[in-house]
CHARMM internal coordinates of N, CA and C (Angstrom, degrees):
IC EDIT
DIST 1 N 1 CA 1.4612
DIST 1 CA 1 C 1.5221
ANGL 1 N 1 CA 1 C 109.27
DIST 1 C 2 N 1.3517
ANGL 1 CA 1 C 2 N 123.49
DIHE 1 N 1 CA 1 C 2 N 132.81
DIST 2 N 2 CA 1.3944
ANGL 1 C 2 N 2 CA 146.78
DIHE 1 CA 1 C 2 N 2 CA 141.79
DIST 2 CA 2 C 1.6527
ANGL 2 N 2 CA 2 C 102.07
DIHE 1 C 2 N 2 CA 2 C -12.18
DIST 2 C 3 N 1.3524
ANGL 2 CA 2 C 3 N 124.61
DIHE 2 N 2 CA 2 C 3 N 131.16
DIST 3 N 3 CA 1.5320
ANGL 2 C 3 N 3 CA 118.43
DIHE 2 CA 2 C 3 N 3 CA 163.97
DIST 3 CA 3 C 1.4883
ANGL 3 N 3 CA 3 C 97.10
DIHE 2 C 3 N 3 CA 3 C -101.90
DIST 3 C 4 N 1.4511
ANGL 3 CA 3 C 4 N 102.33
DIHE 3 N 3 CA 3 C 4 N 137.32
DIST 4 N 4 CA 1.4241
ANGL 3 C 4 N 4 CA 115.20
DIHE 3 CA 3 C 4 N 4 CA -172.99
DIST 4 CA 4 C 1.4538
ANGL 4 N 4 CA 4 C 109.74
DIHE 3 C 4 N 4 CA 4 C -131.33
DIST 4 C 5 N 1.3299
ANGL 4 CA 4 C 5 N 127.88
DIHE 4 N 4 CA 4 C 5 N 4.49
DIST 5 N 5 CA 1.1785
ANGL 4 C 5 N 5 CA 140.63
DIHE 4 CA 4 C 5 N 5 CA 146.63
DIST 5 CA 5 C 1.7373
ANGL 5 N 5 CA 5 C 139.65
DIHE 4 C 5 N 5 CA 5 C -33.40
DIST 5 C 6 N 1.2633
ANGL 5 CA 5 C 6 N 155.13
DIHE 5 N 5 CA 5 C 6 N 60.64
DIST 6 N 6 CA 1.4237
ANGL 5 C 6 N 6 CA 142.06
DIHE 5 CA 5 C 6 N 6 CA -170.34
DIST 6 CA 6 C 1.2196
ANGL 6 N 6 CA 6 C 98.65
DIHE 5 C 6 N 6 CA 6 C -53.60
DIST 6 C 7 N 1.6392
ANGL 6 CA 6 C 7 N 99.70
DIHE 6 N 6 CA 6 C 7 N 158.33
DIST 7 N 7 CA 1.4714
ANGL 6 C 7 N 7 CA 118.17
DIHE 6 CA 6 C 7 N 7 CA 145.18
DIST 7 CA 7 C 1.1133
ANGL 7 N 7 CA 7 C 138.60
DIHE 6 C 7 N 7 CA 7 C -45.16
DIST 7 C 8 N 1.2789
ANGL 7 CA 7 C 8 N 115.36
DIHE 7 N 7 CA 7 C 8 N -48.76
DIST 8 N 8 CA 1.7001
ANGL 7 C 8 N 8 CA 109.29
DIHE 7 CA 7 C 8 N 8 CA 163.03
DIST 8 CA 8 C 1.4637
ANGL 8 N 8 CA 8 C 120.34
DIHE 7 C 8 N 8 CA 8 C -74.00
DIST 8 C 9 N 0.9827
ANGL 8 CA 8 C 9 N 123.49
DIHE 8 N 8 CA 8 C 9 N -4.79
DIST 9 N 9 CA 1.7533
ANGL 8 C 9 N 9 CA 139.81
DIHE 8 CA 8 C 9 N 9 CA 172.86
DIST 9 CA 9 C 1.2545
ANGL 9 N 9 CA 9 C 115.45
DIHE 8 C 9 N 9 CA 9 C -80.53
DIST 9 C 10 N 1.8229
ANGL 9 CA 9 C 10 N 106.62
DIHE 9 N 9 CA 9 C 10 N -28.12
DIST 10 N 10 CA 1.5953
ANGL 9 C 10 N 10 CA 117.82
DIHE 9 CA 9 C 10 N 10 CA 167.37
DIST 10 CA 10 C 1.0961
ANGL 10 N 10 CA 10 C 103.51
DIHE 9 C 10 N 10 CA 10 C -82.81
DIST 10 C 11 N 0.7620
ANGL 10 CA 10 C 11 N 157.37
DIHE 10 N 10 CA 10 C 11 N -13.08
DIST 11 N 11 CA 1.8833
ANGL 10 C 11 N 11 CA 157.08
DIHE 10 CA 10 C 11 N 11 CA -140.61
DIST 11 CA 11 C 1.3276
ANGL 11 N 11 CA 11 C 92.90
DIHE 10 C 11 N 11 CA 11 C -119.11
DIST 11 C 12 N 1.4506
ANGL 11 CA 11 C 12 N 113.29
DIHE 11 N 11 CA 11 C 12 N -40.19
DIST 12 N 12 CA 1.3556
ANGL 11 C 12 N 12 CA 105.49
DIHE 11 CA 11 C 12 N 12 CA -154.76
DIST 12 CA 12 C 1.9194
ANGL 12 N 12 CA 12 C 88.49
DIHE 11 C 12 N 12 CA 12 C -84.10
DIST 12 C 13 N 1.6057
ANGL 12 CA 12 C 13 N 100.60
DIHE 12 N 12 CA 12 C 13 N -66.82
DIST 13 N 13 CA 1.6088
ANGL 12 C 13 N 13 CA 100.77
DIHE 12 CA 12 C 13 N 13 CA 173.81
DIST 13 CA 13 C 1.4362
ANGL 13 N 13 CA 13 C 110.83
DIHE 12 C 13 N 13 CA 13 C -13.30
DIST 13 C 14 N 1.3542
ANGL 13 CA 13 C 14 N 117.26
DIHE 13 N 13 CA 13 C 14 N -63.79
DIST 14 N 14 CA 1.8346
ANGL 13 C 14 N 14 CA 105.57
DIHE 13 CA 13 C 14 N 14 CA -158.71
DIST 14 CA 14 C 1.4606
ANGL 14 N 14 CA 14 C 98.68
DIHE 13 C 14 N 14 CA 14 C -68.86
DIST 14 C 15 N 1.3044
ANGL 14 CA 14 C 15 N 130.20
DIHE 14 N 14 CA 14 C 15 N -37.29
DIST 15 N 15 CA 0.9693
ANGL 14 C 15 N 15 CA 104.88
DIHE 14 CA 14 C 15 N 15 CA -161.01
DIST 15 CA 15 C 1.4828
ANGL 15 N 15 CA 15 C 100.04
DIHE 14 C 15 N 15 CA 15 C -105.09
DIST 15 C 16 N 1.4356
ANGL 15 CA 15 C 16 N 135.35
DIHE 15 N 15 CA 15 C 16 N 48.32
DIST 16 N 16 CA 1.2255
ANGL 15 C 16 N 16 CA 123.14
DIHE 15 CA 15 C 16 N 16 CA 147.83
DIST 16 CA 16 C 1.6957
ANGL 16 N 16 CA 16 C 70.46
DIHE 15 C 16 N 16 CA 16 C -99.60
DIST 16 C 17 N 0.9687
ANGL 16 CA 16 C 17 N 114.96
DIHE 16 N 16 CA 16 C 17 N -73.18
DIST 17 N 17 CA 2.0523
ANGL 16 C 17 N 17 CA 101.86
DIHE 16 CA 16 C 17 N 17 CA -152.32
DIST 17 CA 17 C 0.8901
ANGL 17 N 17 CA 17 C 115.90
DIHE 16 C 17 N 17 CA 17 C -7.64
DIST 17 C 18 N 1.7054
ANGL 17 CA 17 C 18 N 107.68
DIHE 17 N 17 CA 17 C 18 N -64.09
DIST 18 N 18 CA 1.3167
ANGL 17 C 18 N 18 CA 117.16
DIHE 17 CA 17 C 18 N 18 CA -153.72
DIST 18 CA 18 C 1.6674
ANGL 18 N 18 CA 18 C 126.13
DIHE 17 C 18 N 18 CA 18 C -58.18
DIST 18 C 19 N 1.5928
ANGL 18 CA 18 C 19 N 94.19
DIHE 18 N 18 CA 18 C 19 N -13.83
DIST 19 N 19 CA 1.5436
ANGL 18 C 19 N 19 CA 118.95
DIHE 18 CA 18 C 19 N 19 CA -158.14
DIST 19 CA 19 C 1.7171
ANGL 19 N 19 CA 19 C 81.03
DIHE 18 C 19 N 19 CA 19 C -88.18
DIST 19 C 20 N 1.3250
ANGL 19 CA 19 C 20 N 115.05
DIHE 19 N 19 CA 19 C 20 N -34.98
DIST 20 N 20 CA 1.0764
ANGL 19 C 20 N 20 CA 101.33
DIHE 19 CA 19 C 20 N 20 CA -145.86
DIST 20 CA 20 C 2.0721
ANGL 20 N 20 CA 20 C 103.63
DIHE 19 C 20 N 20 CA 20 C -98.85
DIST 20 C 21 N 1.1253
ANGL 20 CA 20 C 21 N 109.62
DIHE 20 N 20 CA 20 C 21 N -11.09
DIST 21 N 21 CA 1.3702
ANGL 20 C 21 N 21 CA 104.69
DIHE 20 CA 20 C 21 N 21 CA 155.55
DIST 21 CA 21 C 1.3210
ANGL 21 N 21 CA 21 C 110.98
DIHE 20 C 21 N 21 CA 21 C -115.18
DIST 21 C 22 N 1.3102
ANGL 21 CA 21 C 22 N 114.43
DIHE 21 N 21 CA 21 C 22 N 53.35
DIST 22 N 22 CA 1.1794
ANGL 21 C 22 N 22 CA 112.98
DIHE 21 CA 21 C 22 N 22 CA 162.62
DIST 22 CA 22 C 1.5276
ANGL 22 N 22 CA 22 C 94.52
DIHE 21 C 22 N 22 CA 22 C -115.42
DIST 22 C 23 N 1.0878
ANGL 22 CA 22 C 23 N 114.58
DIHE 22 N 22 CA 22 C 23 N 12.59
DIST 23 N 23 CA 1.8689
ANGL 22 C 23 N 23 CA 116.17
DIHE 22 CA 22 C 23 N 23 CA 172.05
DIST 23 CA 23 C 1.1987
ANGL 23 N 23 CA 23 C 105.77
DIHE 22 C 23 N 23 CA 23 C -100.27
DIST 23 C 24 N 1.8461
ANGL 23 CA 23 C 24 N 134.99
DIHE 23 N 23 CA 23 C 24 N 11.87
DIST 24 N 24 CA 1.5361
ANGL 23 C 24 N 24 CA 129.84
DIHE 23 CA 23 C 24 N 24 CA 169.76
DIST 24 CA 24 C 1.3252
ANGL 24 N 24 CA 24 C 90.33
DIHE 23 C 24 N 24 CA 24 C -81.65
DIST 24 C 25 N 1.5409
ANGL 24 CA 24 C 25 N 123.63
DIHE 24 N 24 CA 24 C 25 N -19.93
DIST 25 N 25 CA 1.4990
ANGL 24 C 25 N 25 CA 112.45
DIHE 24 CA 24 C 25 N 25 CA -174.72
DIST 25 CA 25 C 1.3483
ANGL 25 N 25 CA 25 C 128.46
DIHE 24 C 25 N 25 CA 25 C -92.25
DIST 25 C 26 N 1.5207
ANGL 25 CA 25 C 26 N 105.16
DIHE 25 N 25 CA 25 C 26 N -37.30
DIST 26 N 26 CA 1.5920
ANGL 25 C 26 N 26 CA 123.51
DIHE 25 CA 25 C 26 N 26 CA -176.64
DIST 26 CA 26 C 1.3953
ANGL 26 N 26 CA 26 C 109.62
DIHE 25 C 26 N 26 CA 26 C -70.40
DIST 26 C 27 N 1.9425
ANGL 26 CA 26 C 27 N 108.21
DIHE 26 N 26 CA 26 C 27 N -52.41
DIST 27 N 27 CA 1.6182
ANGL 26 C 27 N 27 CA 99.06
DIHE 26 CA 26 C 27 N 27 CA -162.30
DIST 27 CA 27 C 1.2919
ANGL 27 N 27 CA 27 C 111.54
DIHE 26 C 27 N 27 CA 27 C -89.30
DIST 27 C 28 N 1.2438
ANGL 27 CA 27 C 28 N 110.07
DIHE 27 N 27 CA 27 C 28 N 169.70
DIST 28 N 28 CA 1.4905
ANGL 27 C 28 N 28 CA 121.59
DIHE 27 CA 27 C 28 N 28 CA 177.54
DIST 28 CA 28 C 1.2405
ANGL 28 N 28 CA 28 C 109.31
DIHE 27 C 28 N 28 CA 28 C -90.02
DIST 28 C 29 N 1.5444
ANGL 28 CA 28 C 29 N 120.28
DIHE 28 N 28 CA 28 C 29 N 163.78
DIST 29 N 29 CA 1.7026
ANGL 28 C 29 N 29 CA 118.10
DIHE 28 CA 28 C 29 N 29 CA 151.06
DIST 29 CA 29 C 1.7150
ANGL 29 N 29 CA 29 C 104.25
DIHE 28 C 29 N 29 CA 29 C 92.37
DIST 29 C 30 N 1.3843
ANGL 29 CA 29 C 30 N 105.58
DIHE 29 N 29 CA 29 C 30 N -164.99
DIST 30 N 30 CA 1.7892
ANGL 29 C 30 N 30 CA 102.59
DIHE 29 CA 29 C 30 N 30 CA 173.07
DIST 30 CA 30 C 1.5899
ANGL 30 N 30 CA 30 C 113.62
DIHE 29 C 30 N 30 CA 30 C -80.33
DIST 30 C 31 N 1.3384
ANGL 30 CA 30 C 31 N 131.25
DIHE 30 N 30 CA 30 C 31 N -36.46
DIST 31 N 31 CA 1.1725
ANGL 30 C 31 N 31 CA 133.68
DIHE 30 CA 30 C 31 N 31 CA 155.65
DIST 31 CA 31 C 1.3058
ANGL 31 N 31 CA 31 C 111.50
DIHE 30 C 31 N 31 CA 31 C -13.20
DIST 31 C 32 N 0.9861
ANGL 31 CA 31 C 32 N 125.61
DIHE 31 N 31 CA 31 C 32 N -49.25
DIST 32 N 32 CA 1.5505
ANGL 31 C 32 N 32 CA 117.27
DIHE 31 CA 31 C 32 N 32 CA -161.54
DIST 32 CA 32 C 1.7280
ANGL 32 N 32 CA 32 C 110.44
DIHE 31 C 32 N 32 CA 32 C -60.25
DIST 32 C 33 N 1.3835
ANGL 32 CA 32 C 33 N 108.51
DIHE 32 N 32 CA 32 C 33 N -19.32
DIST 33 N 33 CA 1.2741
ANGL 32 C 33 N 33 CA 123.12
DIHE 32 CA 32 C 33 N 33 CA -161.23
DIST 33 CA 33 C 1.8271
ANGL 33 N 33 CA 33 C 112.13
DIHE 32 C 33 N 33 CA 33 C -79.60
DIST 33 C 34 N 1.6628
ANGL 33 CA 33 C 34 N 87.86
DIHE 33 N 33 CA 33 C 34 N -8.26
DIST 34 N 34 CA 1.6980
ANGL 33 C 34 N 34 CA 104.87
DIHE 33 CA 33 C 34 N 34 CA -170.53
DIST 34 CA 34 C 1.4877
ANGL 34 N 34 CA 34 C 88.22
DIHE 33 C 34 N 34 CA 34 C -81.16
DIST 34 C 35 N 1.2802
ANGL 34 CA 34 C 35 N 151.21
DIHE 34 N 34 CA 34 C 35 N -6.64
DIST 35 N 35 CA 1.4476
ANGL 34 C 35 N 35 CA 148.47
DIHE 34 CA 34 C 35 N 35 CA -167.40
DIST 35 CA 35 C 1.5699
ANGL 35 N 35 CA 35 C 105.35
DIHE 34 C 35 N 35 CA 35 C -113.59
DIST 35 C 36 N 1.3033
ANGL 35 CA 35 C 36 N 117.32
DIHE 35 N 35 CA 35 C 36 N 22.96
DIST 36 N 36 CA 1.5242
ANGL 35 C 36 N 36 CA 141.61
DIHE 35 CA 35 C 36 N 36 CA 142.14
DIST 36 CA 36 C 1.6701
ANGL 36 N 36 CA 36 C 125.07
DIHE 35 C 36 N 36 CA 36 C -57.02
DIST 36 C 37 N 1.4642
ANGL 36 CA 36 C 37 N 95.22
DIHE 36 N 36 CA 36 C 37 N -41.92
DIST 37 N 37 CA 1.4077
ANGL 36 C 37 N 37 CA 123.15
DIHE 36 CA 36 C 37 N 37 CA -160.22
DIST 37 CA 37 C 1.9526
ANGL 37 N 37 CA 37 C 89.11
DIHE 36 C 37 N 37 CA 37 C -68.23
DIST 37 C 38 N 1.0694
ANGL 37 CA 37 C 38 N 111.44
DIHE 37 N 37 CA 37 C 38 N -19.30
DIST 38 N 38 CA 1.7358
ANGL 37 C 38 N 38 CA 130.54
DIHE 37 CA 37 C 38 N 38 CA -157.99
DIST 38 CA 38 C 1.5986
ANGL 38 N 38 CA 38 C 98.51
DIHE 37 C 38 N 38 CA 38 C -73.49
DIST 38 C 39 N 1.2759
ANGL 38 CA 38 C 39 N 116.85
DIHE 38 N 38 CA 38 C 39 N -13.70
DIST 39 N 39 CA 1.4562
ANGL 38 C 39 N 39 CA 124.24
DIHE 38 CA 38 C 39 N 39 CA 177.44
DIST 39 CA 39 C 1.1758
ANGL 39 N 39 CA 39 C 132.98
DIHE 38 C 39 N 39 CA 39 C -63.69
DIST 39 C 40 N 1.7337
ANGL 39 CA 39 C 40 N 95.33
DIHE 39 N 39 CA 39 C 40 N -55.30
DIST 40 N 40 CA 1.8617
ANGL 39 C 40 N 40 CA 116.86
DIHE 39 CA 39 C 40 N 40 CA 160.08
DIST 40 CA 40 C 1.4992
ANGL 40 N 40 CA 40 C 106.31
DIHE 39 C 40 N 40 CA 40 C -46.81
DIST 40 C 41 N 0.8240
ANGL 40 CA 40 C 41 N 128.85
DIHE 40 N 40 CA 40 C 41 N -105.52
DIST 41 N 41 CA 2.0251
ANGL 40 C 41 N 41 CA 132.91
DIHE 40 CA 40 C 41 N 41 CA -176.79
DIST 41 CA 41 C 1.5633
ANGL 41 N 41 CA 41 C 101.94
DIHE 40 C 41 N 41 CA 41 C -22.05
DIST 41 C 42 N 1.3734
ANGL 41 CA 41 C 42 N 128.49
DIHE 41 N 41 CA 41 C 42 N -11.81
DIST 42 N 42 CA 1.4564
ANGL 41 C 42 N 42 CA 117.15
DIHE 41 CA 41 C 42 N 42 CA 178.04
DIST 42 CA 42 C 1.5687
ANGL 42 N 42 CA 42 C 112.78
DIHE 41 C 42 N 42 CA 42 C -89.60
DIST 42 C 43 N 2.0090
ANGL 42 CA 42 C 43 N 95.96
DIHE 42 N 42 CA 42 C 43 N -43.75
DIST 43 N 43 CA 1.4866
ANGL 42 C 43 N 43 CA 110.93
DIHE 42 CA 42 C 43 N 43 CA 169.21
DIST 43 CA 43 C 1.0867
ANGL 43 N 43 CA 43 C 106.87
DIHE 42 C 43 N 43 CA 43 C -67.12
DIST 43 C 44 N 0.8684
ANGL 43 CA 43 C 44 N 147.04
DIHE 43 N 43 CA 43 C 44 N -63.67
DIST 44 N 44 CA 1.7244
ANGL 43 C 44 N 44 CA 132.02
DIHE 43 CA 43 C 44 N 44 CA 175.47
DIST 44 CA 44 C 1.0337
ANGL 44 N 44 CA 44 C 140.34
DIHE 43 C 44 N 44 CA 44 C -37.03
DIST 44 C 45 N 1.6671
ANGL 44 CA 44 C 45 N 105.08
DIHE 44 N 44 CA 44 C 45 N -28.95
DIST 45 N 45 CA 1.3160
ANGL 44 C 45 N 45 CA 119.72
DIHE 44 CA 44 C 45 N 45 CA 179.80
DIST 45 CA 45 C 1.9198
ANGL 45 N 45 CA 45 C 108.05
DIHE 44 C 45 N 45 CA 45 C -68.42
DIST 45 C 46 N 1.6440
ANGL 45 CA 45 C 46 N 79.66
DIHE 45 N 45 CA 45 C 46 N -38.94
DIST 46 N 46 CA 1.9218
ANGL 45 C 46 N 46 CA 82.18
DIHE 45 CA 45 C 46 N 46 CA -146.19
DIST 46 CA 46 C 1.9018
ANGL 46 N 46 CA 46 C 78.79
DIHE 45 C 46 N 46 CA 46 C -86.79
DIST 46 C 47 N 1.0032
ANGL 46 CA 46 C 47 N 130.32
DIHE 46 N 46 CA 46 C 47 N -68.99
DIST 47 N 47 CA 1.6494
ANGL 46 C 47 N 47 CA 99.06
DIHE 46 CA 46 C 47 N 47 CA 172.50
DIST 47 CA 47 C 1.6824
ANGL 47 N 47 CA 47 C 143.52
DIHE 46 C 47 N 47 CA 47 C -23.53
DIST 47 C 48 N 1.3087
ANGL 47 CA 47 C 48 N 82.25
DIHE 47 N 47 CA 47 C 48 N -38.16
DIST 48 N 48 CA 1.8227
ANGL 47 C 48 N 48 CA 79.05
DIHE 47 CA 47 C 48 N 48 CA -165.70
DIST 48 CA 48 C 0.9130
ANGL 48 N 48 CA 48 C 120.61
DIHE 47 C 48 N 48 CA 48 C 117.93
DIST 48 C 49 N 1.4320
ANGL 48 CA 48 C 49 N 133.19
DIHE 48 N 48 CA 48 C 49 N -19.44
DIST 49 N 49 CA 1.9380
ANGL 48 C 49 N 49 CA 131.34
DIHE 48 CA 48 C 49 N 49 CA -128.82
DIST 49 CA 49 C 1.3567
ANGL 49 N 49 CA 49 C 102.20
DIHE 48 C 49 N 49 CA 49 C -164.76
DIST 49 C 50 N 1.3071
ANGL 49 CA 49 C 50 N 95.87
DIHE 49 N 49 CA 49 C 50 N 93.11
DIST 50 N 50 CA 1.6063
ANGL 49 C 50 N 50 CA 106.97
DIHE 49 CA 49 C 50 N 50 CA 162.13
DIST 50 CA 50 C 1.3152
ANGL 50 N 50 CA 50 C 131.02
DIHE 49 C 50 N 50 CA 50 C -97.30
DIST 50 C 51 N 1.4354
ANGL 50 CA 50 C 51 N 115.11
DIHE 50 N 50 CA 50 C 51 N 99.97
DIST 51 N 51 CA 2.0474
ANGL 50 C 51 N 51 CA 120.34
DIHE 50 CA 50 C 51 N 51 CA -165.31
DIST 51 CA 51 C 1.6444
ANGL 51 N 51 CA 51 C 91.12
DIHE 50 C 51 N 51 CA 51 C -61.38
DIST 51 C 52 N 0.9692
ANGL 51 CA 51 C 52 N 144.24
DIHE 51 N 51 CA 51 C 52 N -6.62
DIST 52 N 52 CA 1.4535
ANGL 51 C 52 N 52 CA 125.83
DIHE 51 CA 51 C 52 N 52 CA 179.98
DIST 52 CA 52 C 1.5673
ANGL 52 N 52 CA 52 C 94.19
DIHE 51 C 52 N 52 CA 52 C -84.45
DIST 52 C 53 N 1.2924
ANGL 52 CA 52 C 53 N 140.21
DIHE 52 N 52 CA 52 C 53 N -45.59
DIST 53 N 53 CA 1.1041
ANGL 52 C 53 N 53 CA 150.94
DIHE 52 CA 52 C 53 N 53 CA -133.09
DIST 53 CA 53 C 1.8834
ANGL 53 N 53 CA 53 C 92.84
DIHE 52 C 53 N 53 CA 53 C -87.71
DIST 53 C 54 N 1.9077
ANGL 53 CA 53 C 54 N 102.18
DIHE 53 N 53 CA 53 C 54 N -38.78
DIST 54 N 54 CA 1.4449
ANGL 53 C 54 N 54 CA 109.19
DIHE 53 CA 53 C 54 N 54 CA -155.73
DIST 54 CA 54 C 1.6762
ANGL 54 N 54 CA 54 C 107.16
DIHE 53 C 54 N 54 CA 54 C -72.61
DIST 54 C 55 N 1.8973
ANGL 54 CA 54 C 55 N 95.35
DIHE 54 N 54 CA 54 C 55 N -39.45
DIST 55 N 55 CA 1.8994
ANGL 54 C 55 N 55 CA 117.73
DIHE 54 CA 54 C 55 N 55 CA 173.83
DIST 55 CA 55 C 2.0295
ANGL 55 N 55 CA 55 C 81.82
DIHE 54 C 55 N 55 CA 55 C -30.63
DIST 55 C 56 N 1.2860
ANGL 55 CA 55 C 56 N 74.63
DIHE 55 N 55 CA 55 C 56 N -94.36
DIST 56 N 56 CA 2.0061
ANGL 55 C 56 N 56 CA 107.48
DIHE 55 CA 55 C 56 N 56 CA -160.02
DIST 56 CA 56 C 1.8956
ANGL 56 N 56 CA 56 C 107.20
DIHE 55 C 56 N 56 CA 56 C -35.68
DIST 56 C 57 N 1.2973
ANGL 56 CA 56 C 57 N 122.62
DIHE 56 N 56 CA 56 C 57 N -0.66
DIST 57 N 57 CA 1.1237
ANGL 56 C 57 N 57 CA 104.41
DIHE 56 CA 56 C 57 N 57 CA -170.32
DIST 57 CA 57 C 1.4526
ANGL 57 N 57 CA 57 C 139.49
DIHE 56 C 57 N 57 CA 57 C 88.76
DIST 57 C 58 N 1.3834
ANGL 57 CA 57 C 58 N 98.60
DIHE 57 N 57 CA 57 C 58 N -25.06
DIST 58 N 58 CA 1.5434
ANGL 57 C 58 N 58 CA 114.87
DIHE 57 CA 57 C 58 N 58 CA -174.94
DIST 58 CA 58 C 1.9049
ANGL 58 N 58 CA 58 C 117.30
DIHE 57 C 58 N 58 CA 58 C -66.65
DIST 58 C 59 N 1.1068
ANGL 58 CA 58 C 59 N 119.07
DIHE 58 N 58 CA 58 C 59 N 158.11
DIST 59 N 59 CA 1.6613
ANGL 58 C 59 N 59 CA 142.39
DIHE 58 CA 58 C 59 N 59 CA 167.55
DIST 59 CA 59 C 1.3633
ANGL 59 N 59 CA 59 C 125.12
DIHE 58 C 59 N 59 CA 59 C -164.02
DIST 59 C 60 N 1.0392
ANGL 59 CA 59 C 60 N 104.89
DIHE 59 N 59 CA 59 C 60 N 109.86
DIST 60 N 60 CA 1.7796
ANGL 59 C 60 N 60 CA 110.50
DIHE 59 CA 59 C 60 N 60 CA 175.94
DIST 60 CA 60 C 1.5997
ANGL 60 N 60 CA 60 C 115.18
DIHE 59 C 60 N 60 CA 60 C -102.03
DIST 60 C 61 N 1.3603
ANGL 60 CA 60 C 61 N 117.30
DIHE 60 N 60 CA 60 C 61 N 13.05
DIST 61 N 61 CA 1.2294
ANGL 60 C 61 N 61 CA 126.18
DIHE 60 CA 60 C 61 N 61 CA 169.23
DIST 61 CA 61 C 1.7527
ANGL 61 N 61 CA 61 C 103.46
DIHE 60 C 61 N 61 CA 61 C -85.15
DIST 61 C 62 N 1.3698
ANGL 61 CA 61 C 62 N 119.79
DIHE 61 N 61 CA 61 C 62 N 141.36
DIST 62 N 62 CA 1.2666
ANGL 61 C 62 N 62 CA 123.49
DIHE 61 CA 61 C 62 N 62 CA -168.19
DIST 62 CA 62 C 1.6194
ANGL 62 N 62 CA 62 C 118.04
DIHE 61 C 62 N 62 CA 62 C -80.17
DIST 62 C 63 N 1.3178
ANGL 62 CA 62 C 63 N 81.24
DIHE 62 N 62 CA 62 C 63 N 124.70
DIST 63 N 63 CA 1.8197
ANGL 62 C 63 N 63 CA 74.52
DIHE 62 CA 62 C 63 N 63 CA 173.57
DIST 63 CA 63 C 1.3482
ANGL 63 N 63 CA 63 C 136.02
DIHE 62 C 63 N 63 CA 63 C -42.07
DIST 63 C 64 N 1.5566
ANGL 63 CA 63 C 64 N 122.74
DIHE 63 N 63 CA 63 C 64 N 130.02
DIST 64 N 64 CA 1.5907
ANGL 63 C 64 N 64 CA 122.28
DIHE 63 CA 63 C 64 N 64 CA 176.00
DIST 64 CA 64 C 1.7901
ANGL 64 N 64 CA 64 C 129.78
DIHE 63 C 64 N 64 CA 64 C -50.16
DIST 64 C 65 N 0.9968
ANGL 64 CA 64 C 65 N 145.05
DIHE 64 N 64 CA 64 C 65 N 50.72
DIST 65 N 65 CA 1.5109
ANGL 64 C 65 N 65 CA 116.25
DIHE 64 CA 64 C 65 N 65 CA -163.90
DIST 65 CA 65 C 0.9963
ANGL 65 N 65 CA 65 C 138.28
DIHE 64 C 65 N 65 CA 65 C -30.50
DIST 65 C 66 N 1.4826
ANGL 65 CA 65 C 66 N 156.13
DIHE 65 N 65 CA 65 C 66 N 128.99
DIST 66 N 66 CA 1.2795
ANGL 65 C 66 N 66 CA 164.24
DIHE 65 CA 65 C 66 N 66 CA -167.47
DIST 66 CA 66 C 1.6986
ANGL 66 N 66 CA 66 C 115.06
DIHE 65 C 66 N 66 CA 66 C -76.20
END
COOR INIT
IC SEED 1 N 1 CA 1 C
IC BUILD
């Protein structure tokens, strides 16, 4: 697969993840378990390659010049 990922799209990915399993630590109860979800935006980040991005057409990685 094509990486269709930017740099600032990685930046952003880790650090929603990170935010987001950082709630196995903060919240209480079963909720906490919703900061699982924090995995995807990490895998994406550190790959490159977002299949939601590939469906829809999208790339925020910069075009090559020829």
């Amino acid at each position: 697969m094509k990486q269709n990922v930017g740099s600032v799209d990685k930046v952003l990915r880790i650090i929603v993840g990170l935010a987001l399993l950082s709630m196995l630590v903060w919240v209480e109860g079963n909720a906490k378990y919703w900061g699982l979800i924090g995995i995807v935006p990490l895998l994406t980040a550190l790959t490159g390659i977002c299949p939601a991005y590939s469906l829809i057409g999208v790339s925020t990685c910069p075009s090559k010049k020829s």
